[in-house]
MDAnalysis code that builds the backbone (N, CA, C; Angstrom):
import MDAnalysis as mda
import numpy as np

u = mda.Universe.empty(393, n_residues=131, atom_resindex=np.repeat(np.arange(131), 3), trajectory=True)
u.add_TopologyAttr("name", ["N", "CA", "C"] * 131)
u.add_TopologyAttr("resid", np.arange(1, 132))
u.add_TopologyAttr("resname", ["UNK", "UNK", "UNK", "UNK", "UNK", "UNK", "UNK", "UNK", "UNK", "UNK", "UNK", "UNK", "UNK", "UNK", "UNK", "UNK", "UNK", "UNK", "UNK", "UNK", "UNK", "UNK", "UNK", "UNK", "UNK", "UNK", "UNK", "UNK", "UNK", "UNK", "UNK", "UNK", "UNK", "UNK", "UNK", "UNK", "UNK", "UNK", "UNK", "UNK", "UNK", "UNK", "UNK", "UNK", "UNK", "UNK", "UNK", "UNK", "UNK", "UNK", "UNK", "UNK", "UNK", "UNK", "UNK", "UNK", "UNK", "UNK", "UNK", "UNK", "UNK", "UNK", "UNK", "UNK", "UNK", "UNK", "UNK", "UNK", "UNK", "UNK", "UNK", "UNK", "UNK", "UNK", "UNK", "UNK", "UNK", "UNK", "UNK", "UNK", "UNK", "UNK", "UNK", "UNK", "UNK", "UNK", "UNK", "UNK", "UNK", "UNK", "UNK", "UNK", "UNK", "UNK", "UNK", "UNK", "UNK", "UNK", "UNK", "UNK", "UNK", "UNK", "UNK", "UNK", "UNK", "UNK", "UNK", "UNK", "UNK", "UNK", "UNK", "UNK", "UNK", "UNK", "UNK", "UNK", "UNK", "UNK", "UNK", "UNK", "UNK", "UNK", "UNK", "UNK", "UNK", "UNK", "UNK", "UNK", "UNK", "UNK", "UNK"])
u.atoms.positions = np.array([
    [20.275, -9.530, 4.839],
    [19.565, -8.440, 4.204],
    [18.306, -8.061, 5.001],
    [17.532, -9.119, 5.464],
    [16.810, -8.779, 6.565],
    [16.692, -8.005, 7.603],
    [17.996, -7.873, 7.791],
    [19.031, -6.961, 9.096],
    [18.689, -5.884, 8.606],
    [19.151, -5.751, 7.536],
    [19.031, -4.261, 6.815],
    [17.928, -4.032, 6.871],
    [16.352, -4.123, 6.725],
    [15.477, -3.630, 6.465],
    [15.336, -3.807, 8.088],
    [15.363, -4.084, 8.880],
    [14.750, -4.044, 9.962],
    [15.850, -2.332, 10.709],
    [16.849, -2.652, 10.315],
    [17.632, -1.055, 11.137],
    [17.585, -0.028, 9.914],
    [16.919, -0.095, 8.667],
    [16.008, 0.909, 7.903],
    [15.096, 1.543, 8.399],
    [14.170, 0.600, 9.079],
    [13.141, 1.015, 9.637],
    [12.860, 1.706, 11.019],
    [14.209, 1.786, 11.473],
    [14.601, 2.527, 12.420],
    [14.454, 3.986, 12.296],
    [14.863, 4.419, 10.796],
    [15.404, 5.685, 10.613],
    [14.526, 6.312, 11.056],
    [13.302, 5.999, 10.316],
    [11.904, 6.732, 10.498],
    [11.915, 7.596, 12.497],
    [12.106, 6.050, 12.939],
    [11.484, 6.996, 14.711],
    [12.767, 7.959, 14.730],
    [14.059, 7.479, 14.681],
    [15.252, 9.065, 14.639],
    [14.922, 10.092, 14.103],
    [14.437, 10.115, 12.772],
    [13.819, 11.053, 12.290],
    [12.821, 12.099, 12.528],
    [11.740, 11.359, 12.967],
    [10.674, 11.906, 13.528],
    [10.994, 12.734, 15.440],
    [11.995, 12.244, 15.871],
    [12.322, 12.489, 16.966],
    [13.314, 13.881, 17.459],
    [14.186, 14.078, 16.216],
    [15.402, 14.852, 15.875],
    [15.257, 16.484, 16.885],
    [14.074, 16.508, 16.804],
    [13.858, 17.931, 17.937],
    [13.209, 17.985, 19.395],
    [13.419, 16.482, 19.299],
    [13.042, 16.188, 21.038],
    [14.508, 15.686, 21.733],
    [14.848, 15.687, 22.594],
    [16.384, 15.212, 22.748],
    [16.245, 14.232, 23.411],
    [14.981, 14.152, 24.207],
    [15.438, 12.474, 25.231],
    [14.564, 11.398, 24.017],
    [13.263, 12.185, 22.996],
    [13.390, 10.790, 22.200],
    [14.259, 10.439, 21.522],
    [14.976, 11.844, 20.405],
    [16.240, 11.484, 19.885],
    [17.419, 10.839, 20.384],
    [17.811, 10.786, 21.813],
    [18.552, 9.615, 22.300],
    [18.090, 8.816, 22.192],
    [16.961, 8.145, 22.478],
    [16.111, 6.875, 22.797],
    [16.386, 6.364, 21.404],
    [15.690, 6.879, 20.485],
    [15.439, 6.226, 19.350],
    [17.075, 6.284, 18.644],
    [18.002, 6.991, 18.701],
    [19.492, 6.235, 18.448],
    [20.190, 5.325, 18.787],
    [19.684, 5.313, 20.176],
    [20.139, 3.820, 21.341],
    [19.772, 3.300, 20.614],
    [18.267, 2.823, 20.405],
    [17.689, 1.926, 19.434],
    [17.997, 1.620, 18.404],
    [18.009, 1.965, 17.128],
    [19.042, 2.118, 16.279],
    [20.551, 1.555, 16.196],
    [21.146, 2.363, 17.482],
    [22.929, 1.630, 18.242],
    [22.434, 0.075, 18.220],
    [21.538, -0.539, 19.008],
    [21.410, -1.115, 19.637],
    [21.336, -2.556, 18.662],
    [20.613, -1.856, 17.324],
    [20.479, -3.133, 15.821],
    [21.791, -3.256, 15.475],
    [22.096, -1.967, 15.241],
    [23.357, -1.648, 14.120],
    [24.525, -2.485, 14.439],
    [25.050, -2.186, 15.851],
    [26.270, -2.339, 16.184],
    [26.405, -4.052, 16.284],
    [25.813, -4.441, 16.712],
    [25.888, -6.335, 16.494],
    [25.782, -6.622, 15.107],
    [25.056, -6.187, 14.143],
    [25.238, -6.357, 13.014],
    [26.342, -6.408, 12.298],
    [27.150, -5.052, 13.053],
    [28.187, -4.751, 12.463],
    [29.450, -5.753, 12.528],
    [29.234, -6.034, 13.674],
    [30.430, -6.244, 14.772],
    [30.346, -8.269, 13.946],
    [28.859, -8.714, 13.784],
    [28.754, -10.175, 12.944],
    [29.265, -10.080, 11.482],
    [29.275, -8.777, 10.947],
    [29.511, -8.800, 9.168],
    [31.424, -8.652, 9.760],
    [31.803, -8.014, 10.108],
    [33.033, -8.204, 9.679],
    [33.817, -9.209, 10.626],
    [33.322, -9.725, 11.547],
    [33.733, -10.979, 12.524],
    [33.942, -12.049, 11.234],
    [32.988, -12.474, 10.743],
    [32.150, -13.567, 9.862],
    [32.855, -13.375, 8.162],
    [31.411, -12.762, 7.359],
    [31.806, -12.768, 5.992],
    [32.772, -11.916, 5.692],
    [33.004, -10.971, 6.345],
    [34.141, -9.826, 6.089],
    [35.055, -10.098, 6.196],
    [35.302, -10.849, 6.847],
    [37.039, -11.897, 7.436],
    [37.418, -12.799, 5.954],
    [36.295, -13.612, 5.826],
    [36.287, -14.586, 4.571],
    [36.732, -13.940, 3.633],
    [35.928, -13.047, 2.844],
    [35.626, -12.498, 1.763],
    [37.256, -11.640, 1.740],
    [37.302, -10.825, 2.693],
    [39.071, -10.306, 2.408],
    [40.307, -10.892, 2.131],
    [40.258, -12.249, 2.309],
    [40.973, -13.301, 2.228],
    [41.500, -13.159, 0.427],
    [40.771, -12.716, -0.309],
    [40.405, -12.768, -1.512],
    [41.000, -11.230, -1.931],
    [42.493, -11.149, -2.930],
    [42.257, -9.996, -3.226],
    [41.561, -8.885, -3.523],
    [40.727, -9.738, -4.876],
    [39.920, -9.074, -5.148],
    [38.662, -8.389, -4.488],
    [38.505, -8.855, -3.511],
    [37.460, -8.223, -2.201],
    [38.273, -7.152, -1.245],
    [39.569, -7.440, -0.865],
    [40.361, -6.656, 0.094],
    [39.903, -5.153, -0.012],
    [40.270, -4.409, -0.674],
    [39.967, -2.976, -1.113],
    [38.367, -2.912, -0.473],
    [37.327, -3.572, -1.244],
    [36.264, -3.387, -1.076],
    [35.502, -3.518, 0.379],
    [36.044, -4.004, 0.695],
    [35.752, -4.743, 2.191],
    [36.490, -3.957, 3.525],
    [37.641, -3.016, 2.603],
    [38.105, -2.361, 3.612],
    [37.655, -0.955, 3.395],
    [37.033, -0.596, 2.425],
    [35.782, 0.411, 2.521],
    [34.425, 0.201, 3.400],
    [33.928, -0.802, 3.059],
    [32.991, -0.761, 3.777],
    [33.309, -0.988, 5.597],
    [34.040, -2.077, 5.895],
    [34.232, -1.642, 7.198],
    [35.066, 0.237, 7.489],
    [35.427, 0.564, 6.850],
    [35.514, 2.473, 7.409],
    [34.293, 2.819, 6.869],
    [33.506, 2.779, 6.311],
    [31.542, 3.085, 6.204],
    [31.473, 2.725, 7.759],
    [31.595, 1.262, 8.308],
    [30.967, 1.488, 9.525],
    [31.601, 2.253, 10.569],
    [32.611, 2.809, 10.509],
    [32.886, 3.282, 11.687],
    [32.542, 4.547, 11.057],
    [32.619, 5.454, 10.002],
    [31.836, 6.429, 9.718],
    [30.314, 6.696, 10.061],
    [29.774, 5.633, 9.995],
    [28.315, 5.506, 10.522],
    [27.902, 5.632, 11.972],
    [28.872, 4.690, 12.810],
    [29.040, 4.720, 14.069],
    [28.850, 6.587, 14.897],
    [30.137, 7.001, 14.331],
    [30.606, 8.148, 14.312],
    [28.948, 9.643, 14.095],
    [28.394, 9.065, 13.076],
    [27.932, 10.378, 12.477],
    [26.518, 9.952, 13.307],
    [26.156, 8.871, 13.724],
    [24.985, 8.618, 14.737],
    [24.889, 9.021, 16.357],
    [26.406, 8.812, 16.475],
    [26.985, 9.431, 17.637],
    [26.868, 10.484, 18.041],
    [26.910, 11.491, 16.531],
    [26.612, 13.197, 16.698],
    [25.565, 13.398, 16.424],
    [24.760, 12.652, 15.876],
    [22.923, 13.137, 15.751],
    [22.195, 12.698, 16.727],
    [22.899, 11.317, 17.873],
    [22.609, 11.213, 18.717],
    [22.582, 12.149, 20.011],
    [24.066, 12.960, 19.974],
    [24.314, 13.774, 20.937],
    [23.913, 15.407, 20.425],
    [23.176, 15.803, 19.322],
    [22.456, 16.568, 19.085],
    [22.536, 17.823, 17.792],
    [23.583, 16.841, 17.337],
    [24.238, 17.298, 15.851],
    [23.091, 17.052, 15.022],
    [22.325, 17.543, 14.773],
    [20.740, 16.686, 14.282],
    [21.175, 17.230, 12.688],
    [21.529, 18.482, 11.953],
    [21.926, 18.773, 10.770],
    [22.954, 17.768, 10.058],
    [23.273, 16.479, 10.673],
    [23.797, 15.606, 10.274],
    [22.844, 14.264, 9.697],
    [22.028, 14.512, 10.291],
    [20.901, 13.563, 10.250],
    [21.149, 13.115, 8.624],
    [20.733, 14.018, 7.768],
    [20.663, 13.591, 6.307],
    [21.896, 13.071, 5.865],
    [22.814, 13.363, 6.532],
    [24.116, 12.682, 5.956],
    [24.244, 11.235, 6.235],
    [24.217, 11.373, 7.310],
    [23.948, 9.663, 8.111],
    [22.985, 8.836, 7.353],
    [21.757, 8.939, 6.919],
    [20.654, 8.534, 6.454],
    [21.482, 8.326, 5.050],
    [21.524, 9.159, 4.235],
    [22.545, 8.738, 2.875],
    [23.071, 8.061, 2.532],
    [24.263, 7.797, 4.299],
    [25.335, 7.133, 4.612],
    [25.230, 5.794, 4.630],
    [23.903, 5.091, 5.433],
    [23.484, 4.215, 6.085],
    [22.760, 3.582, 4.413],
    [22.036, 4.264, 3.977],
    [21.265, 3.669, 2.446],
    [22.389, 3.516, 1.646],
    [23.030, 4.152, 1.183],
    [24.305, 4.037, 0.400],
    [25.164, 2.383, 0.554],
    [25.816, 2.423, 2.207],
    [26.103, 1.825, 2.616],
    [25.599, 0.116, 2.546],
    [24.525, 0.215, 2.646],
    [23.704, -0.924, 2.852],
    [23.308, -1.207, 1.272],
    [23.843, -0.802, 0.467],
    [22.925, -0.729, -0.837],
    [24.190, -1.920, -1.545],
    [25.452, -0.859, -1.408],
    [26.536, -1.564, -1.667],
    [26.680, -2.814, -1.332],
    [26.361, -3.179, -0.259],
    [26.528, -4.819, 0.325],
    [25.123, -5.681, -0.283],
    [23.919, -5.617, 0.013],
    [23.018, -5.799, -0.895],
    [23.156, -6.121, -2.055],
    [23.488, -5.423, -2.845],
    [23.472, -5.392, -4.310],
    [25.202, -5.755, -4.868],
    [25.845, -5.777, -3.786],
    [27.108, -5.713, -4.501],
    [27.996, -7.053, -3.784],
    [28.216, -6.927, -2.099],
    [28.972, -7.803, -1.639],
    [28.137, -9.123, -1.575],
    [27.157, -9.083, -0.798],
    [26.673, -10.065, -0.629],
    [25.916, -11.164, -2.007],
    [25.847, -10.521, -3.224],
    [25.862, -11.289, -4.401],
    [26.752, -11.653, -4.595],
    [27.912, -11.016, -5.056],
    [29.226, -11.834, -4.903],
    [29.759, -12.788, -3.700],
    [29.600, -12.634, -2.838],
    [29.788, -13.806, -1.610],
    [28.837, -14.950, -1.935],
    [27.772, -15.004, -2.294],
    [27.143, -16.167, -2.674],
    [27.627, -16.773, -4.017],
    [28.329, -15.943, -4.997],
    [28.824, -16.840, -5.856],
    [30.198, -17.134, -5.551],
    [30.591, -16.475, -5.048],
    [32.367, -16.147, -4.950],
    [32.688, -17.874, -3.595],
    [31.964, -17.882, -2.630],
    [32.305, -18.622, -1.616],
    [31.861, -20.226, -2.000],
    [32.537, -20.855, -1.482],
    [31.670, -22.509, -1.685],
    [31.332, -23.276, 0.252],
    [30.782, -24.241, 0.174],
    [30.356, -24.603, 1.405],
    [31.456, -24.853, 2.458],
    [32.959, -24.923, 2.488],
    [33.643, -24.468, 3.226],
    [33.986, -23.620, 4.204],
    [33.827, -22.226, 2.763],
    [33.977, -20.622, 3.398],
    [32.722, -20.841, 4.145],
    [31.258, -20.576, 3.980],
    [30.209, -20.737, 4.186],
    [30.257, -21.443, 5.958],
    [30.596, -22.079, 6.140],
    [30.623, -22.992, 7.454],
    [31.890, -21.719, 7.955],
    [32.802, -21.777, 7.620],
    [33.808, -20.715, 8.504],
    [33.382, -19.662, 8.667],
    [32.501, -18.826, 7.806],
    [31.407, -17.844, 8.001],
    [31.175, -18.226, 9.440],
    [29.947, -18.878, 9.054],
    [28.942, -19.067, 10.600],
    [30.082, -19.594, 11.947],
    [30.948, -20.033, 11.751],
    [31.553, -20.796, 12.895],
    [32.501, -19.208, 13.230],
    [32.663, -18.384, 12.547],
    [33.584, -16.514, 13.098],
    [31.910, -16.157, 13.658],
    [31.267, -16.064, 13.106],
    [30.223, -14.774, 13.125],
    [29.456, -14.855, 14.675],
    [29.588, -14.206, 15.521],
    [29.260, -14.186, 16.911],
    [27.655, -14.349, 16.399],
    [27.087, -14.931, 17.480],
    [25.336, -14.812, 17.573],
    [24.837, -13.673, 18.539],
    [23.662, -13.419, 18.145],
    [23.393, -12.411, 18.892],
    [23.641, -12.165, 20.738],
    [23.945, -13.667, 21.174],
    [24.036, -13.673, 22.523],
    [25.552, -12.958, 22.548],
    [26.466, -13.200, 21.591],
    [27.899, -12.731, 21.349],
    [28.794, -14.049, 21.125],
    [27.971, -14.891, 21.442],
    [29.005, -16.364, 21.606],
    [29.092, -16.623, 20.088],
    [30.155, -17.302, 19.968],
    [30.126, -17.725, 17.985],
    [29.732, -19.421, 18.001],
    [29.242, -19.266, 16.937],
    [28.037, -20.106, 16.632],
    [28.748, -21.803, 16.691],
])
């Protein structure tokens, strides 16, 4: 969840940037640059686990198409689709709200110290190597 507030706080410099084009790249790289390892650790890791589980499947296969929707719509505000901006931003709070408040409470009750260790032992570290 930490993750999340730290590529929240991203939005702000994209935002502020949206009519300059080399900061608005800059500050999406930046942005790319949180997001996409994040991404790439949630569904390596707990997303793998948690689908295992009917009752998560559906849910889990929404949110991974959120991220490639996200991917996608940063891509075009990156490359200068900037009237997308608010959608993305929506996208990204929405997105993150759901897991917050929804997956990741349930993964802490739903999993026991098993799943938990197979978690961390899928979920690449930031170097990319898994843990």
């Amino acid at each position: 969840m930490a993750e999340h507030e730290h590529i929240i706080n991203h939005l702000s410099a994209l935002r502020s940037s949206l009519d300059d084009e080399p900061r608005r790249r800059a500050a999406a790289h930046e942005l790319e640059a949180h997001l996409t390892p994040h991404v790439v650790a949630e569904e390596a890791g707990l997303f793998t686990i948690m689908a295992r589980d009917e009752v998560f499947t559906d849910h889990i296969a929404r949110l991974c198409g959120e991220h490639h929707e996200l991917d996608e719509l940063l891509a075009a505000v990156a490359g200068g689709d900037v009237a997308l901006f608010p959608r993305f931003e929506d996208a990204l709070r929405d997105h993150i709200d759901r897991e917050d408040n929804g997956l990741f409470p349930a993964a802490a009750i739903h999993l026991g110290g098993p799943e938990w260790d197979e978690v961390l032992a899928l979920t690449p570290t930031a170097a990319g190597a898994h843990r």
